[in-house]
Structure formats: structure tokens, C-alpha cells
C-alpha positions in Angstrom: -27.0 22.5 23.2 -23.2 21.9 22.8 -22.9 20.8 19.2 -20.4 18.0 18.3 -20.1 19.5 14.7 -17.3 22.1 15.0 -19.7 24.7 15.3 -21.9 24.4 12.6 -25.5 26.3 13.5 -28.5 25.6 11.8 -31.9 27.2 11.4 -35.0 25.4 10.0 -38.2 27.6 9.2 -41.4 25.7 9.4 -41.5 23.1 11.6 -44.5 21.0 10.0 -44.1 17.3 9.5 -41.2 17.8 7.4 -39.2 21.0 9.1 -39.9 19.1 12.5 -38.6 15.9 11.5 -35.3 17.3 9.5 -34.3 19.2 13.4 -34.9 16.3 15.0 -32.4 14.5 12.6 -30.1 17.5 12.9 -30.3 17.8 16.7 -29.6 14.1 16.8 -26.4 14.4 14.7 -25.2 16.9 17.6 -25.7 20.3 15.2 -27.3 23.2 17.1 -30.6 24.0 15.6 -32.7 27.3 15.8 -36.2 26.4 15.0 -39.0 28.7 13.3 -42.7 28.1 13.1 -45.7 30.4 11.8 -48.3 28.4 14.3 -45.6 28.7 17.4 -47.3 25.6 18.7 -45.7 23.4 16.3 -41.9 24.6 17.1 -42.2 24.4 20.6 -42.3 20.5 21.1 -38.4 21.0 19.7 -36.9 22.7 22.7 -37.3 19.5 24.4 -35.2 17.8 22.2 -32.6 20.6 22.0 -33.5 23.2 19.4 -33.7 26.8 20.4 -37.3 27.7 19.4 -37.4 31.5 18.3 -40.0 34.0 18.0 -40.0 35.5 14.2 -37.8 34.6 11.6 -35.3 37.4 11.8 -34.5 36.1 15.1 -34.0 32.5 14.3 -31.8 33.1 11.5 -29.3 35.5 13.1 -26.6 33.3 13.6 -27.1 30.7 11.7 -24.8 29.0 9.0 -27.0 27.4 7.4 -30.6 28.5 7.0 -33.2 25.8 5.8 -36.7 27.0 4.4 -39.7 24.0 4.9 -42.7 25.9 4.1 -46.3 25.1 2.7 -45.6 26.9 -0.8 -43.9 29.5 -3.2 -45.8 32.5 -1.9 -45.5 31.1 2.4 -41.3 30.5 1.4 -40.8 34.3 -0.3 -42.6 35.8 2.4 -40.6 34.3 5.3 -37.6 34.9 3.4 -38.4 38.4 2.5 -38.4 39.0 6.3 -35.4 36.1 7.0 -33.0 37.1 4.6 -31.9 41.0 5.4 -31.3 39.3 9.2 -29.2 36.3 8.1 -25.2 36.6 8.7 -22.9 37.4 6.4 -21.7 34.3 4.3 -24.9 32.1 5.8 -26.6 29.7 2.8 -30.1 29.6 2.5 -31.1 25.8 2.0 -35.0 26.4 0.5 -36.1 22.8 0.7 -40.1 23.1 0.1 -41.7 22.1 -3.1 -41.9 25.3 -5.1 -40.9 24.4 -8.9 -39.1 25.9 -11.4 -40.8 29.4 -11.2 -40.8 29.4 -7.5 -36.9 28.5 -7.6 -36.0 31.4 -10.1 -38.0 33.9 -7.9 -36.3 32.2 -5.0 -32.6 32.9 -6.6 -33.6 36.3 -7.4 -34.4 37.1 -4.0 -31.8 35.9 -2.8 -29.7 37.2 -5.5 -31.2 41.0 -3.8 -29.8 40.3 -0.5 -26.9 38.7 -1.3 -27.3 35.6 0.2 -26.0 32.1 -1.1 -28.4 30.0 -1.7 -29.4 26.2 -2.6 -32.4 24.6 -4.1 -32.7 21.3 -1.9 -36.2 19.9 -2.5 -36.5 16.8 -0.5 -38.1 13.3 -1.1 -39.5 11.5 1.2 -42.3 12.1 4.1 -42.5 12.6 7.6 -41.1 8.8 8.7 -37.5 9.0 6.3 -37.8 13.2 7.5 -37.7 12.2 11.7 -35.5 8.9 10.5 -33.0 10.9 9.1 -33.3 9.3 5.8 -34.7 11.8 3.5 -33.5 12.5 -0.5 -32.2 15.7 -1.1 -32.4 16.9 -4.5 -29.3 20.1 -4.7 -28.5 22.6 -7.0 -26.5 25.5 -7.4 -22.6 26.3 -6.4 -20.8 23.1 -5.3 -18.6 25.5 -3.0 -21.9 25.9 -1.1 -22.7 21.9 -0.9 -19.4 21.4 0.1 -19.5 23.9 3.2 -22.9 22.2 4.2 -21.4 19.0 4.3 -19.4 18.8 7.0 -18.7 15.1 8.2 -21.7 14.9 11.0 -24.2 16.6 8.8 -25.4 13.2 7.5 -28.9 13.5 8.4 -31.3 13.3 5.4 -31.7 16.9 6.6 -29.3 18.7 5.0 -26.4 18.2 2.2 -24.3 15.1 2.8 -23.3 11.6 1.2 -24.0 13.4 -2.6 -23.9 12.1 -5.4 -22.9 13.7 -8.0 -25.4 14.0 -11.1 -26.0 16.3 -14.6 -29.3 17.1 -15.5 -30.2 18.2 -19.3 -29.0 21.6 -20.0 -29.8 22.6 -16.2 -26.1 22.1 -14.9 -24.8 20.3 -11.6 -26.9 18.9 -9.5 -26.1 16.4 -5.8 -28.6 13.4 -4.6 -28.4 12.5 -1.2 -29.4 9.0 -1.5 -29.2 8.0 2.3 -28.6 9.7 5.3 -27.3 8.1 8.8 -28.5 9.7 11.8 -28.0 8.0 14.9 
């Protein structure tokens, strides 16, 4: 798929209610989007609407810019970025989006951390309706150079970093709130 976003490439691993709907968003907002899924039955519905649907993680992630994690748990997201990670690009951010807490985030940033790979804690709000509507809240921290390059001006999808807000939580630095997202 020709993407209408200068570029920008996008994979999204785990492709459940939530993953499924945030590429759909994506695709719609003209991004090229790589799609990941343990069960390969629920990623392959995607390549109708666009996404490349790959076979393993390694693969999906290869040329992505952005790499977004929507898995079941803390344990599911290490292990698929254990295998992810060492095959992403150099200078691709890893977007982990599932609900894994704080101890789940710190291991996250450690691994990470071990392959040298940006990364951005984006746990979302919402379900699958605002996830396929585009229209999800994103929750972001880490380095605001990383928002920025995920927010290019198309990205505005409730699937990824755009229209942030700005916000400071108690003692745990800066954090970004997508509030509302506007895929067409």
C-alpha cells in the first residue's frame, strides 16, 4: 500500500480486538502497516484492508519505524519482543501499548534498554469500538524526541502518538494524553 505519510512504516504485534482495530485506524490514515498475530487467523482478515500480514515477529518488524506491541500480558509482550527486538532497524521505536503495569514497564525498558532500542510506554484507553474508530487514549511516556518522531501530521489515529497533550505526573516525569484521534 502506497502510504500518504512520507513514508512512515508501521508494525503492530497482536492483532486481537485492540491490535486489529489500531491497523485498521493506521491503514485508514494512509501509513503502511506490517501486521503480527500469534493465532495467524486473526492477522489475516488485515491484508484485505492493506496491511502486509507477516509470518513471525522478526519479519514484521524489519522495516518498520515504528513498532507497536498489543499483547495479552507482561510475560506474552517480553516474549514477542525478546524475539522482535534484535530484528528491528536501527533507530525504530518500540510503542508497547498492552496493559502491563509498572513492573511490566521497567522490565519492558530494560529489555529494550539490552538491544538498544527506543522505546515508549503507550497504554491505551478505550475498547475495541474507539480502537477500529480511531478514537483511542493514549497514555505516553518516555523521551519526547521519540513522541515527536511518531507524530507526524497523518498519524492522528487513536493508534499511535498524535494531538498530545502535554501532562506531569507525581515524581514520574513527562508524560503525553492523546485525548482524540481523527481517522477518516
Amino acid at each position: 500500500m502506497a502510504s500518504q505519510n512520507d513514508g512512515m512504516t508501521v508494525a503492530i504485534l497482536g492483532t486481537g480486538a485492540m491490535g486489529a482495530g489500531m491497523a485498521r485506524s493506521l491503514l485508514r490514515a494512509g501509513i503502511e502497516v506490517t501486521v503480527w498475530n500469534r493465532t495467524a487467523e486473526r492477522a489475516r482478515p488485515l491484508a484485505a484492508d492493506g496491511a502486509t500480514v507477516a509470518t513471525g515477529p522478526a519479519e514484521a518488524v524489519a522495516d518498520a519505524e515504528i513498532v507497536v506491541t498489543m499483547l495479552f500480558d507482561t510475560d506474552s509482550t517480553l516474549a514477542i519482543a525478546t524475539e522482535a527486538l534484535p530484528a528491528m532497524a536501527n533507530g525504530a521505536i518500540w510503542v508497547q501499548s498492552a496493559t502491563i503495569g509498572i513492573d511490566g514497564a521497567a522490565r519492558a525498558v530494560a529489555l529494550a534498554a539490552e538491544h538498544q532500542v527506543a522505546y515508549l510506554d503507550v497504554p491505551v484507553l478505550g475498547s475495541k469500538g474507539p480502537a477500529d474508530q480511531g478514537t483511542l487514549v493514549l497514555l505516553a511516556s518516555g523521551d519526547p524526541a521519540l513522541r515527536e518522531r511518531c507524530s507526524r501530521p497523518s498519524t492522528r489515529s487513536g493508534a499511535g502518538p498524535s494531538g498530545w497533550e502535554r501532562t506531569r505526573g507525581p515524581d514520574r516525569g513527562s508524560s503525553w494524553c492523546a485525548t482524540r484521534g481523527s481517522a477518516r
